[in-house]
C-alpha positions in Angstrom: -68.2 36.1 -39.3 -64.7 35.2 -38.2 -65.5 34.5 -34.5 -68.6 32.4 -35.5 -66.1 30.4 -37.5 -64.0 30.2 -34.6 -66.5 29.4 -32.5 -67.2 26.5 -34.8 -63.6 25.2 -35.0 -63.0 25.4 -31.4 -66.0 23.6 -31.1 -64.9 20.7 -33.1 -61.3 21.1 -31.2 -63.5 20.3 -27.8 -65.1 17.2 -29.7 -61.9 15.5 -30.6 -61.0 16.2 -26.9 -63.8 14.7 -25.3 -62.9 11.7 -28.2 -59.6 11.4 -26.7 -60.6 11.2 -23.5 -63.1 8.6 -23.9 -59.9 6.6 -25.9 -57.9 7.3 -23.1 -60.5 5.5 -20.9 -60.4 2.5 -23.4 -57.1 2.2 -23.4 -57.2 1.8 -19.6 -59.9 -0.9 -20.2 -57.8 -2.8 -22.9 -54.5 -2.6 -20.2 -56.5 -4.3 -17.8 -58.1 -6.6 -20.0 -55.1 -7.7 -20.9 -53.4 -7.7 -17.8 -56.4 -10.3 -16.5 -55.8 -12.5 -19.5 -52.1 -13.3 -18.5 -53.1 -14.0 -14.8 -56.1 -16.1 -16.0 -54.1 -17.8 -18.9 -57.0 -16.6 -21.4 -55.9 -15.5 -25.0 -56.0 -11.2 -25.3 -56.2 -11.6 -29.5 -54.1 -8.1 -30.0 -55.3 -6.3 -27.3 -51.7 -4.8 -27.3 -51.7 -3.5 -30.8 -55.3 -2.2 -30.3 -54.2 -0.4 -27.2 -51.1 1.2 -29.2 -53.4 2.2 -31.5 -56.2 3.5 -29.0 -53.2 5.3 -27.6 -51.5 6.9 -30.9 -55.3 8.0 -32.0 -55.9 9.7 -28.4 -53.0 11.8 -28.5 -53.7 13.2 -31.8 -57.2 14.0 -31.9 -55.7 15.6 -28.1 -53.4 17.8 -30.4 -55.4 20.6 -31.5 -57.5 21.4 -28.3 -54.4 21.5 -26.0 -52.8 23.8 -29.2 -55.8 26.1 -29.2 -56.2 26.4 -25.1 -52.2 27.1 -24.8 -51.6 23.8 -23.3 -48.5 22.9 -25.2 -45.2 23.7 -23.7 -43.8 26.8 -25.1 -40.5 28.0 -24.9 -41.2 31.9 -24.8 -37.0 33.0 -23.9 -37.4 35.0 -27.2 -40.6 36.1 -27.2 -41.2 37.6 -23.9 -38.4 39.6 -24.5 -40.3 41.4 -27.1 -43.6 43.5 -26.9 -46.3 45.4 -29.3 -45.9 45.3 -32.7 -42.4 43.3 -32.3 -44.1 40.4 -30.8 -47.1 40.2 -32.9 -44.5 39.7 -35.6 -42.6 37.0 -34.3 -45.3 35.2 -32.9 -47.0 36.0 -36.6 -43.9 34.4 -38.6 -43.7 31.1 -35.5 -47.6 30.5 -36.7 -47.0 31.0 -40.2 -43.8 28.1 -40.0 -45.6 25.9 -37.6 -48.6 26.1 -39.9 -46.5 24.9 -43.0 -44.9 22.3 -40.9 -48.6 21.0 -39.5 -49.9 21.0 -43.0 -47.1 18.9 -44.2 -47.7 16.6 -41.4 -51.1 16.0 -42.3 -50.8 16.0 -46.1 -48.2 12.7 -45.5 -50.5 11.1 -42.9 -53.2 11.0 -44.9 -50.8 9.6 -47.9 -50.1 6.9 -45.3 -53.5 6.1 -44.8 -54.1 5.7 -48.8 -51.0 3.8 -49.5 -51.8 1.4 -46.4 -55.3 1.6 -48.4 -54.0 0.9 -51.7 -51.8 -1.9 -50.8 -53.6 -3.4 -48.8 -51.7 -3.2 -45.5 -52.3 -5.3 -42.6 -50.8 -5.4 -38.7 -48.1 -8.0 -37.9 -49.8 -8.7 -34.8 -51.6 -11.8 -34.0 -55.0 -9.2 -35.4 -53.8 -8.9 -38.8 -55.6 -5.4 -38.9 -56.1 -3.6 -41.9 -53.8 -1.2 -40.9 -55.3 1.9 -42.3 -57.9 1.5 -40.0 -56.2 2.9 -37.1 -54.1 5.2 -39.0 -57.2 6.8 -40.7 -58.2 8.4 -36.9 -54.3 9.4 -36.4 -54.6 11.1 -39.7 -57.6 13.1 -38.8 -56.2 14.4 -35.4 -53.1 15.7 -37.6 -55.6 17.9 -39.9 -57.6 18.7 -36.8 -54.1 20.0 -35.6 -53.1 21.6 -38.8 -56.3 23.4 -39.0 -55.9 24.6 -35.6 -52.8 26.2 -36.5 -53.7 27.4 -39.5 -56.8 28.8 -37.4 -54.4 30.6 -34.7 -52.3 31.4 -37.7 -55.2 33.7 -39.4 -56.9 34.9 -36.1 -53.1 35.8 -35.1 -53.2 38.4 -38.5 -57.5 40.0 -37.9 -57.6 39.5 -34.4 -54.4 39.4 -32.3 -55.9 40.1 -29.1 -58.1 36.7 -29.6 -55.6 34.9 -29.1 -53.1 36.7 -26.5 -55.8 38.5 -24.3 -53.1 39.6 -22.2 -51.7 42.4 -24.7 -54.5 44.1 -25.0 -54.9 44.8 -21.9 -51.3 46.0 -21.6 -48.0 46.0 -23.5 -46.0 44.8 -20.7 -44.8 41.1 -20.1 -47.2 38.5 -18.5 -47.0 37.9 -14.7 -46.5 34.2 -14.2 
């Protein structure tokens, strides 16, 4: 039941990739649209705030695939000095702090969100954006990433070798 549930999650890790890099495209569209508006002399109407935004909301919804695939830098001085048992315990009690630290994240971005909600926030760009709006999609990449974490964090407890194929099959430190 656990790696159909995995399956599922990493599933929805691959959808908010392919999400960011269809933003990622956008953003490239809104650069050069307005790039051609300032050697036309047309008016872009916030094209630079929408592209910050396209940009912030890319890189989060990014956050939990590259998390899940190892694609996140990681500083592994202490770790690789370490094998069996020792190392599924530090790398246990990392998961377990970055999982607090992930949830927190997301808990506050989404209190962002409602406060920008509740009061009525808007951009102080030439848009005037409800600026919840683009801070809602932000929000969701920060659970996505929390859950992700939280997702490593339990398969890291039932089903170590799930997620570090290379100790099981043997104890030694990884050739790079």
């Amino acid at each position: 039941m656990l790696r159909s549930l995995s399956n599922v999650l990493d599933t929805i890790y691959k959808i908010g990739a392919a999400a960011s890099g269809a933003l990622l495209v956008l953003l490239c569209g809104l650069v050069l649209y307005s790039i051609a508006s300032r050697l036309f002399g047309f008016y872009a109407g916030g094209a630079t705030d929408v592209a910050g935004y396209v940009m912030a909301t890319s890189t989060f919804l990014a956050l939990a695939y590259t998390f899940r695939t190892q694609g996140h830098i990681r500083v592994a001085l202490l770790i690789q000095n370490f094998h069996g048992t020792s190392r599924r315990v530090i790398e246990i009690i990392g998961l377990a702090v970055m999982s607090v630290v992930t949830s927190f994240l997301a808990f506050y971005m989404y209190r962002l969100v409602y406060d920008s909600w509740d009061f009525g926030e808007r951009s102080e760009g030439a848009d005037a954006i409800l600026i919840w709006i683009p801070q809602l999609p932000v929000a969701i990449g920060a659970f996505l990433l929390a859950v992700s974490v939280l997702h490593s964090f339990i398969q890291s407890i039932f089903d170590y070798d799930a997620i570090n194929p290379e100790t099981s099959e043997h104890e030694g430190p990884s050739e790079v």
